[in-house]
N, C-alpha and C positions, 0 to 999 in steps of 0.2 A: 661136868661137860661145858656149861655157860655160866659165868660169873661178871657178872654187872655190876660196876662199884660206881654210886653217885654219879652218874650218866646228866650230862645237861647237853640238849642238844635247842639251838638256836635258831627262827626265821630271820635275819635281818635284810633287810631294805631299808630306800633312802624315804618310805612313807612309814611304817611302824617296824618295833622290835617285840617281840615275843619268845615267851619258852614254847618249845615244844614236845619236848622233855626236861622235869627239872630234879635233880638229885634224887633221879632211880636208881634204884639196887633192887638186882635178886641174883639167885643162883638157880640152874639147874642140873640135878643130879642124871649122870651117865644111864640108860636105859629109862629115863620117864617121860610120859605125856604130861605136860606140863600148860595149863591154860593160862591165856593172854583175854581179859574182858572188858567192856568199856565201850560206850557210842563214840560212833563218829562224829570223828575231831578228837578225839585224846591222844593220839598220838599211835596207837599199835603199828600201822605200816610201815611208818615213820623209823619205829625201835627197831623193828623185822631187817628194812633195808642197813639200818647203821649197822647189825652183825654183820652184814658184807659190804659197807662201805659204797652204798648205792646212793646215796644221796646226795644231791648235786645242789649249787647255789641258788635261791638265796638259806639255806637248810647247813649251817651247820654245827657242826662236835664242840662246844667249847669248855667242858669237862668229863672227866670222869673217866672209866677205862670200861672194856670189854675183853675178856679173855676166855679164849675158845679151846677147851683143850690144854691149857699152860700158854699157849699163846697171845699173847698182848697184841691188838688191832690197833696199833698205835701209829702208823702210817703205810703207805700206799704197799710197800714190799710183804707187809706180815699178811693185808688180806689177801695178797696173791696164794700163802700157804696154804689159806683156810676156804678160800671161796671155791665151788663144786669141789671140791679135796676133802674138805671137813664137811663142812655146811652145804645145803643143797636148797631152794627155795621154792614154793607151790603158790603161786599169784593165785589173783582171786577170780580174775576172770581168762579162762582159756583162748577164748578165741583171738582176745587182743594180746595175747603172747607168743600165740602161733603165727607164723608166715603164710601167709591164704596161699601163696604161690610156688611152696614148696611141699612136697608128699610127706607122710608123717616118716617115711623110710628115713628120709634124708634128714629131717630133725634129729631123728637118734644115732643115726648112725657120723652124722657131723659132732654130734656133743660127745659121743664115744668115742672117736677118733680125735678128738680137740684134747681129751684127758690121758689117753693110750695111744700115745706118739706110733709105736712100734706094731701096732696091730695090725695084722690082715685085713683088706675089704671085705672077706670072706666070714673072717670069725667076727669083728664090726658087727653083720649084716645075721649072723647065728647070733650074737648077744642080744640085739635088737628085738629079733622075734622073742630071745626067753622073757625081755622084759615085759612086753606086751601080755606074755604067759601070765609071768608074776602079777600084775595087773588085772587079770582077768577078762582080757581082751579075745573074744573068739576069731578063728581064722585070723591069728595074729601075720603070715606072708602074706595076705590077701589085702590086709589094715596098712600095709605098710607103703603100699601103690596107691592108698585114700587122698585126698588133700582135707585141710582141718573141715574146710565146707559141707564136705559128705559125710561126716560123723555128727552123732547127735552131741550135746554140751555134756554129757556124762563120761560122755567114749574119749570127747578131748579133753577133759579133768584128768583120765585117767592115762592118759598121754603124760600129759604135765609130769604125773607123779613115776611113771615112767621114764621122764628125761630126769628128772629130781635124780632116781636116783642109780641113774645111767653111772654116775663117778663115785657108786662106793661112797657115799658119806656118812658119816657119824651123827651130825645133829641134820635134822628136816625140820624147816618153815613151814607150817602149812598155813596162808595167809587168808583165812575165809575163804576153804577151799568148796564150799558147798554151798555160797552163796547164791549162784544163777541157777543154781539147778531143784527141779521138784520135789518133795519128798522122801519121795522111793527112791529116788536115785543118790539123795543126799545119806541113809542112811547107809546103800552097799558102799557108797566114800566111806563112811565114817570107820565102816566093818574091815574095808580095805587097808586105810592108815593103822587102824588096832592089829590085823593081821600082818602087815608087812612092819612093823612097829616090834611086835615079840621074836619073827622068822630073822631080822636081819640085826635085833638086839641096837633099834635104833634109840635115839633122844628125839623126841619130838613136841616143838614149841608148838601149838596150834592156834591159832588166834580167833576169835568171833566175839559177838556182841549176844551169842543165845546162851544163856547163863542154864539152862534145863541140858542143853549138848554138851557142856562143855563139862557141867557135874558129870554126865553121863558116862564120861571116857577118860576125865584126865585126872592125877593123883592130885596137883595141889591145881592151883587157880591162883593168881594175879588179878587183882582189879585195879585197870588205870581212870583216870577221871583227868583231862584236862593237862595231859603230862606229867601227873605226878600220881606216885602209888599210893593207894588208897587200904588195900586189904591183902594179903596172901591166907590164900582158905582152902582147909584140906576140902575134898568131893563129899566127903562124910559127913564133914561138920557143915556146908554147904546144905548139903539134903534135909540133916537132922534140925537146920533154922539155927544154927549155931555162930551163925557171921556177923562178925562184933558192928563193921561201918555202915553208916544207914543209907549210904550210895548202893553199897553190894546187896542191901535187903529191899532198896528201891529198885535196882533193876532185876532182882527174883517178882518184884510184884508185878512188872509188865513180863512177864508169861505169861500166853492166854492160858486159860485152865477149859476145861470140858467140862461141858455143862452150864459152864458161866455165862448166862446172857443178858448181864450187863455190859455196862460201856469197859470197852480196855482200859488199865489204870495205867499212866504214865507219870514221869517227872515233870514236876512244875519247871516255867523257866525253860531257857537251852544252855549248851556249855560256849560260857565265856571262853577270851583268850586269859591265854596265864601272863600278864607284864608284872611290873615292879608294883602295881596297885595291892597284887598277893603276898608281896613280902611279908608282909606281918597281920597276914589274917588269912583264914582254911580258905580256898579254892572253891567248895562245893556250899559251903554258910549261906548263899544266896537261897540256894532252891532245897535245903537240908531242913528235915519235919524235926529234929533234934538239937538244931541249933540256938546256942544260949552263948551269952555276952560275950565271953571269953574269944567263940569260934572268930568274931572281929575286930577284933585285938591282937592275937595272938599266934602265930600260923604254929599247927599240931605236930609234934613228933612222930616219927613212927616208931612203936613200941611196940613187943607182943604180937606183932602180928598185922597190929592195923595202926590206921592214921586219926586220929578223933579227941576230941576233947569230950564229949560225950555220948561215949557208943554206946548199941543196944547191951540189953544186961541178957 
């Protein structure tokens, strides 16, 4: 469904130049959850928006391709094929993607009618409440008179994934869809995207930084660090301690554990930018408990699976 070949994506300005992605590749296969991991500043929003060509100056594309479906996102005409047509996108935070000013009716029923030239206001306004249904929004005609203000941050998450997938799409973004929200309500999201994920035989990218959620629901895992790919890790081999890069077994150890009442364990260090100082030496070598002479010398191939001159055994 998604295929990413050596993807470099640029900051420039006339004070610094920066990767901010640097020769990514992956693929994802038609019907899978597929996880995006890595703190912020590695880049994930950043990849999210260049599938739909959202990135505006000083941010941009200066190699590699994206291909959506067989389609090359190669200039301004191909992502008009694939944007809400193919691809659908779930922001991180609801309320600042919502219109305070307009009812939730009118959000969906504009994005349905913006995709379905030809429709009724009548059938519009019938598709609207089914998707509130599909969502699991109660008294979904009654939600549709709400403005985003009067729903709580779960109700308009579920909004979001509602207009998402208002046009039919094939592949869903879900960009740290469960980030503002508590708990309980992050986990009926998470139950929501799995259930409407297998019902409508979606692709779904999902992106966060919780390495415990992301084992939890998605077949492989991507680890980015700083722009550049780091590890692809099945959820199995994940769980079972199996993940070769010592980035991806350093952010499994900042999971809190129960019962643990010591201090949270974290990475030493923060994440650098990635300039030409990385050419020829690993990206992660500063703050890496594995790293031996070579890692600054040398910058790692990716092989097998992962990126390292010295992975775990």
């Amino acid at each position: 469904m998604l295929q990413v070949n050596n993807l470099t994506v640029e900051l420039k300005s006339y004070k610094e130049n920066f990767y901010i992605l640097r020769d990514f590749s992956l693929h994802i296969n038609k019907g899978e959850i597929f996880g995006l991991a890595g703190e912020s500043g590695s880049g994930k929003s950043v990849f999210a928006k260049c599938i739909l060509g959202l990135n505006k100056e000083p941010i941009y594309k200066t190699g590699g391709e994206i291909i959506v479906d067989g389609i090359n996102t190669n200039d301004k005409n191909s992502f008009k094929l694939i944007r809400g047509k193919k691809v659908s996108m779930i922001f991180q935070n609801p309320l600042s993607s919502l219109n305070p000013v307009m009812t939730i009716g009118r959000h969906l029923i504009e994005t349905i009618k913006l995709h379905n030239k030809n429709i009724s206001k009548s059938d519009a306004y019938n598709m609207a409440v089914s998707l509130l249904k599909d969502v699991e929004i109660d008294m979904p005609e009654e939600r549709l008179n709400n403005y985003p203000h009067q729903l709580s941050g779960g109700m308009n998450q579920r909004v979001m994934i509602a207009m998402a997938l208002a046009t039919n799409p094939e592949l869903l973004i879900a960009d740290e869809p469960t980030t503002a929200l508590d708990v309980t309500i992050q986990a009926q999201i998470i139950n929501l995207i799995q259930k409407l994920n297998k019902e409508r035989n979606l692709t779904t990218l999902f992106i966060s930084h919780d390495m415990a959620l992301l084992a939890s629901i998605c077949n492989n895992i991507a680890v980015l660090y700083s722009g550049e790919l780091m590890e692809i890790v099945s959820s199995k081999d994940l769980i079972d301690g199996k993940e070769k890069h010592p980035y991806t077994n350093a952010l499994k150890k900042c999971i809190a554990q129960i019962g643990n009442k010591g201090e949270l364990t974290t990475i030493k260090g923060f994440i650098k930018k990635n300039n030409f100082l990385y050419n020829e030496k690993c990206i992660f070598a500063d703050r890496c408990d594995n790293s031996i002479d070579v890692c600054c010398n040398k910058k790692p191939v990716f092989s097998n699976g992962y990126k390292c001159h010295n992975p775990n055994t």
